[in-house]
MARTI-155034 format. One line per 8 residues: their letters; for each residue x, y, z negated of C-alpha. Coordinates in nm, 3 decimals. Each point is the difference from the previous one (the first is absolute). Example, Ala and Ser with C-alpha at 12.3 -4.5 7.8 and 13.67 -1.06 7.14 Angstrom:
<nodes>
AS = 1.230,-0.450,-0.780 | 0.137,0.344,0.066 $
</nodes>
This chain:
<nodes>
XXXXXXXX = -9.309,-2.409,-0.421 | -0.136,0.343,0.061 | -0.072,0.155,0.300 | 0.235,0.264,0.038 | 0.278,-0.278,-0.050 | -0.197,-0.196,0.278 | 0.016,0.313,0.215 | 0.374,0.109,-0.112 $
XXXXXXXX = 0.115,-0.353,0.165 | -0.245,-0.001,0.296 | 0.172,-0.173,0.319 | 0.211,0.327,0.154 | 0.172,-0.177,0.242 | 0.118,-0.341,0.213 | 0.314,-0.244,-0.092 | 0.117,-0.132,0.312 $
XXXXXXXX = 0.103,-0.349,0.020 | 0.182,-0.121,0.298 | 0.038,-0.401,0.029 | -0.133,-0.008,-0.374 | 0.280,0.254,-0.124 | -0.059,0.365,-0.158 | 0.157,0.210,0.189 | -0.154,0.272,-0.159 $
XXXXXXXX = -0.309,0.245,-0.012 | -0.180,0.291,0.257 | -0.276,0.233,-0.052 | -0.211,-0.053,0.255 | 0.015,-0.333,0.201 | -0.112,0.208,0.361 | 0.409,0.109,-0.045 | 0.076,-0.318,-0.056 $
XXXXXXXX = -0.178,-0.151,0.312 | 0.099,0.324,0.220 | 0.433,-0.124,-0.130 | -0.092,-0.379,0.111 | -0.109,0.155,0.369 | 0.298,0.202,0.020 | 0.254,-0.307,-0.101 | -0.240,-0.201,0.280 $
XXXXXXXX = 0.033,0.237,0.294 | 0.427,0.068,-0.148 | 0.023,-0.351,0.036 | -0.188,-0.017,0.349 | 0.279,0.242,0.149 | 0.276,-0.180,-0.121 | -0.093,-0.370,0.039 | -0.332,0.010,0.183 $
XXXXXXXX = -0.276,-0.211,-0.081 | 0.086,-0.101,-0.384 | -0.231,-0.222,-0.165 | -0.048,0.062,-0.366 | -0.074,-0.230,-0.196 | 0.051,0.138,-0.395 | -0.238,0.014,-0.241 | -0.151,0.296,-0.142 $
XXXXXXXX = -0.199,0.084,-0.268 | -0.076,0.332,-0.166 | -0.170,-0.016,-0.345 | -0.122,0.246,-0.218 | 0.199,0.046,-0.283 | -0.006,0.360,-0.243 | 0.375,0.190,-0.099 | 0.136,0.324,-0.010 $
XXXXXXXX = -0.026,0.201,0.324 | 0.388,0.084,-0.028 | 0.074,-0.393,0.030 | -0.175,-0.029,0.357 | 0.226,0.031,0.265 | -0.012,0.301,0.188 | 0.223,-0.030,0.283 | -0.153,-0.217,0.296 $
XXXXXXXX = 0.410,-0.081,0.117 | -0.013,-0.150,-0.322 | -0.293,-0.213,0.054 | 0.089,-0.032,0.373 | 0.366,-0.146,-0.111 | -0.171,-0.223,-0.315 | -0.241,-0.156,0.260 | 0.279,-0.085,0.195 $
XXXXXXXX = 0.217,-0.137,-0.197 | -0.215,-0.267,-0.159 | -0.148,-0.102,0.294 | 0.045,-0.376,0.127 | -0.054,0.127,0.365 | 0.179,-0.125,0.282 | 0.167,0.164,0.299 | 0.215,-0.107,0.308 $
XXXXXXXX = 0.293,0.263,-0.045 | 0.390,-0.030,0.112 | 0.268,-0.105,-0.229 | 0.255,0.238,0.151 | 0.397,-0.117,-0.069 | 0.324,0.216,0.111 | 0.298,-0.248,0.072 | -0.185,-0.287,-0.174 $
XXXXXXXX = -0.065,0.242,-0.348 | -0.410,0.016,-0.062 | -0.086,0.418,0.073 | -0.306,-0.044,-0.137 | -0.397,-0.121,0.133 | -0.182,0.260,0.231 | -0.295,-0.023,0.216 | 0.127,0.014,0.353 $
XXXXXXXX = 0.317,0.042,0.233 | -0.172,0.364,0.033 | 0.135,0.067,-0.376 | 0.310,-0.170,0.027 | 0.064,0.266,0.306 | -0.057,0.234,-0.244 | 0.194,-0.117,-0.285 | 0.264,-0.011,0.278 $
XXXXXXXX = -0.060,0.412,0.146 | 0.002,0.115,-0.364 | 0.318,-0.182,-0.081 | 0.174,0.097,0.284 | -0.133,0.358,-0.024 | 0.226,0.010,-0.333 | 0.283,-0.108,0.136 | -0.022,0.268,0.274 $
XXXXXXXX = 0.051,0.246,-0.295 | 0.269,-0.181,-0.166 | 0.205,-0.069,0.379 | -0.108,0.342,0.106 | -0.088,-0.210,0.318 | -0.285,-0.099,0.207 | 0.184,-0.238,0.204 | 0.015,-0.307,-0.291 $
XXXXXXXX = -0.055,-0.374,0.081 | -0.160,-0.281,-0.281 | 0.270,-0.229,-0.111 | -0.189,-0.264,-0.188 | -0.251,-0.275,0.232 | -0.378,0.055,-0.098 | -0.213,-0.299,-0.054 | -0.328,-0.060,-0.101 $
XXXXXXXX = -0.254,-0.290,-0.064 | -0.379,-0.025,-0.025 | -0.173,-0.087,-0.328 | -0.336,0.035,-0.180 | 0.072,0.128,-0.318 | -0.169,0.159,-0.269 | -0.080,0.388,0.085 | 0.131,0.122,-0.339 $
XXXXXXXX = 0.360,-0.134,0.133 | -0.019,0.204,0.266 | 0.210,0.281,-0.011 | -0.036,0.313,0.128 | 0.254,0.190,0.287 | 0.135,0.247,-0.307 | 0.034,-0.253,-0.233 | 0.215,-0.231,0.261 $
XXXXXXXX = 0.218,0.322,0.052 | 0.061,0.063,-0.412 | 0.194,-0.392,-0.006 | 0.195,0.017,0.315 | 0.280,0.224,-0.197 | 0.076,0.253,0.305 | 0.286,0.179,-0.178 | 0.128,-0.348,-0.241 $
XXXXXXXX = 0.312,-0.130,0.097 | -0.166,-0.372,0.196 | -0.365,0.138,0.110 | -0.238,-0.243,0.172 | -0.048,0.205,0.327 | 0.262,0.227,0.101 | 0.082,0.212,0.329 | 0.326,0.074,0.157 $
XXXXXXXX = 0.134,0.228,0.233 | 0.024,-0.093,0.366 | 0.326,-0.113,0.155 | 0.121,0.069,0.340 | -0.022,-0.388,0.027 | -0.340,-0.014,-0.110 | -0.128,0.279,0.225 | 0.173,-0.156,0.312 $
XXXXXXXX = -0.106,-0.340,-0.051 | -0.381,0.075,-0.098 | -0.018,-0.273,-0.248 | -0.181,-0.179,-0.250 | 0.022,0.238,-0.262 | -0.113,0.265,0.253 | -0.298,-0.141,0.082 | -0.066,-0.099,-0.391 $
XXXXXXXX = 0.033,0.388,-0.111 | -0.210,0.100,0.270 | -0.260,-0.169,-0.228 | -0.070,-0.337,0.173 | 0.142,-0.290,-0.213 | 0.282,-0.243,0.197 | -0.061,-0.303,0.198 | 0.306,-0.022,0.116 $
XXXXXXXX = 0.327,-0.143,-0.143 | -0.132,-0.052,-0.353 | -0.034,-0.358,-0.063 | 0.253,-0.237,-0.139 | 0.093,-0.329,0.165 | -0.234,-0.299,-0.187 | 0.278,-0.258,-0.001 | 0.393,-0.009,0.102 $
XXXXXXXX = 0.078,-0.210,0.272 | 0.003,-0.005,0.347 | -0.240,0.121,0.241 | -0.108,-0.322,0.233 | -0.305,0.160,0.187 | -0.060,0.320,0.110 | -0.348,0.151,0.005 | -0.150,-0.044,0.347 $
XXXXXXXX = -0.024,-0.238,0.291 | 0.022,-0.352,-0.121 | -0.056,-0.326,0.166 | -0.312,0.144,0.198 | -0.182,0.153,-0.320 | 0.132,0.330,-0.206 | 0.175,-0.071,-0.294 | -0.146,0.332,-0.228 $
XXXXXXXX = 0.284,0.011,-0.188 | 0.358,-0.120,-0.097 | 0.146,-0.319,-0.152 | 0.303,0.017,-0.237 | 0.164,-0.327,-0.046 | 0.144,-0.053,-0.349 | 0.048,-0.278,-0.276 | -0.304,-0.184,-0.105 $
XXXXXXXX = -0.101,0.167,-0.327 | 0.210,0.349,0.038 | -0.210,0.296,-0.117 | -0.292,0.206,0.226 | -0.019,0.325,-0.154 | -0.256,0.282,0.099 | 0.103,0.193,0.244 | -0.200,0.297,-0.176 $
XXXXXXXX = -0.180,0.112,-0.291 | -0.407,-0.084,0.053 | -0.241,-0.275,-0.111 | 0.011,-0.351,0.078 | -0.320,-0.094,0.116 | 0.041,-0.334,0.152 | 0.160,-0.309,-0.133 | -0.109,-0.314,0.148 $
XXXXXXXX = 0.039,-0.315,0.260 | -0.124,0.118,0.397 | 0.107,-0.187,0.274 | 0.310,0.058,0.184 | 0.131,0.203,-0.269 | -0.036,-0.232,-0.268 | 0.067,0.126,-0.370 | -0.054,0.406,0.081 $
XXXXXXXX = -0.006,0.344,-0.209 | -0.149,0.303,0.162 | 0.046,0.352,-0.156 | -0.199,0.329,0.057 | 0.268,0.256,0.005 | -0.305,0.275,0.051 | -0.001,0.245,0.295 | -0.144,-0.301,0.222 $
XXXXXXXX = 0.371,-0.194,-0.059 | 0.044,-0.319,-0.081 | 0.263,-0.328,-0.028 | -0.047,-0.307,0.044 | 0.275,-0.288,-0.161 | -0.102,-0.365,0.145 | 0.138,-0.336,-0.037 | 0.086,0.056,-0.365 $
XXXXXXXX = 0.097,-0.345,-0.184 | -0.093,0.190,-0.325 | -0.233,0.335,-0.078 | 0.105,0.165,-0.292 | -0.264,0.291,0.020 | -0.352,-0.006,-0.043 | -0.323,0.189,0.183 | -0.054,0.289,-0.175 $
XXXXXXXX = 0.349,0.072,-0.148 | 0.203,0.319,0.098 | 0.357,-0.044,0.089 | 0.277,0.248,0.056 | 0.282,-0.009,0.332 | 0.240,-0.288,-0.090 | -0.181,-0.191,-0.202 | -0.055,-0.354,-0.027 $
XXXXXXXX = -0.304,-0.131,0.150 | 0.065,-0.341,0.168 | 0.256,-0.280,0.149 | 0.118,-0.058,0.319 | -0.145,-0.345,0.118 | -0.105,-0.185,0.332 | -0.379,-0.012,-0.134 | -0.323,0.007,0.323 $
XXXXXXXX = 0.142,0.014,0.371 | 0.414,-0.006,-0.072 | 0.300,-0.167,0.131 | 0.232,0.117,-0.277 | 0.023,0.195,-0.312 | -0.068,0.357,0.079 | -0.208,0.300,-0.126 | -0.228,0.116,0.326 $
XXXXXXXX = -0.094,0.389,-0.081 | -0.250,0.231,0.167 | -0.038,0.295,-0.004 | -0.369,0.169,0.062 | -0.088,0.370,0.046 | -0.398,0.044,0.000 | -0.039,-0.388,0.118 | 0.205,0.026,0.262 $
XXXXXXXX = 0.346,-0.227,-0.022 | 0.355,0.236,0.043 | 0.309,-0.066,0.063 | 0.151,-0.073,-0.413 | 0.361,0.123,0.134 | -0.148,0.343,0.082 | -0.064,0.049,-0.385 | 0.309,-0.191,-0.209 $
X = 0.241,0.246,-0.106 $
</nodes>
């Protein structure tokens, strides 16, 4: 081996590995350090504190200087996307049909303004209401699922013929009335009238006043074993035995709003699991503190136990 072949493939610059996969090479690893702080601090605005955890290795390696990769968006967005990094984002859903993952509420507003702004072209109107109930749920999820605010805008389908988020024009009715879907295009999303009853039957006890104690929420008396659906799309975090309610599912609808289904006979959803409005997630039973079958339902905003008949359609 003679020198000038040892000096012809000399180490010219650093293959970056990410969780023990090529992702390709860089010239000088003090760009590839200065990308990593940028992606830290992006990450920082969007989710706060993030706690990364990928490995990364940079070893020298010798090509030609036209197969390093130039760009540092490329390098940013292969960093990204093999990283095993996880994030607490929103799962964002329109009418029960998954939007797309984004960091915050603050982005769904946005997704929301920029949608809308569109449909003030197309209407020729500022005066246009949201038609479709916004929901989102809390998860951690990997940050290279995460999508951005443009790229949630490019699959919503603003000018298709069924889009995922679409705006109307006002109605006399609506502007009279000041109602839900008001409030919702104002860019808050609805507590009000957007949950579906858990069970059919009758109601047997109101929220309120009971017996010398509060009852926090409402009992529907049905058939032993008739269906308890979700009375909206979020994560069922709960599924156990607790006394008084016997067998009981809890679900985190996000926003600080959750359910609460007790006295199941049967639990047909597990912690963990997300379920959509109207679908199946227990029994009706007389299970923990009961004189009959029944489904007893709560509804909590921030903790606090409300009035369920405030928010059934």
């Amino acid at each position: 081996m003679t020198i000038r072949h040892l000096y012809s493939n000399r180490p010219n610059c650093y293959e970056i590995y990410i969780n023990n996969k090529s992702i390709g090479c860089i010239k000088d690893k003090k760009d590839f350090f200065n990308i990593e702080d940028i992606i830290k601090k992006d990450a920082e605005k969007r989710f706060g504190k993030v706690n990364f955890k990928d490995s990364v290795k940079l070893i020298k390696r010798h090509t030609d200087s036209d197969k390093c990769l130039k760009s540092s968006k490329d390098v940013n967005r292969l960093i990204i996307e093999n990283s095993n990094t996880e994030v607490n984002a929103v799962l964002m859903k329109s009418d029960g049909r998954e939007v797309g993952v984004l960091a915050n509420e603050k982005e769904m507003r946005q997704v929301l303004d920029k949608v809308k702004n569109s449909y003030k072209e197309k209407e020729k109107s500022d005066q246009l209401k949201l038609v479709n109930y916004i929901t989102y749920v809390n998860e951690d999820i990997k940050i290279r699922k995460v999508n951005s605010v443009e790229e949630v805008i490019s699959t919503i389908g603003i000018n298709s013929k069924n889009p995922i988020i679409a705006f109307s024009r006002y109605t006399e009715d609506d502007l009279l009335s000041n109602n839900d879907s008001l409030r919702l295009s104002r860019g808050s999303f609805s507590r009000t009238a957007f949950m579906s009853i858990p069970s059919q039957g009758t109601i047997t006890s109101p929220f309120g006043s009971r017996w010398g104690t509060v009852h926090q929420g409402i009992d529907i008396g049905a058939s032993m074993g008739a269906p308890i659906y979700a009375a909206m799309d979020g994560k069922v975090y709960c599924t156990e035995w607790e006394n008084g309610y016997g067998n009981v599912i809890k679900i985190d609808h996000g926003q600080g709003i959750q359910t609460v289904y007790a006295h199941c006979s049967n639990i047909c959803s597990t912690a963990g699991e997300y379920v959509n409005r109207g679908e199946k997630i227990g029994e009706v039973g007389s299970t923990g503190r009961s004189t009959g079958p029944h489904v007893h339902f709560e509804v909590r905003i921030n903790g606090k136990p409300e009035n369920p008949l405030k928010y059934l359609k």
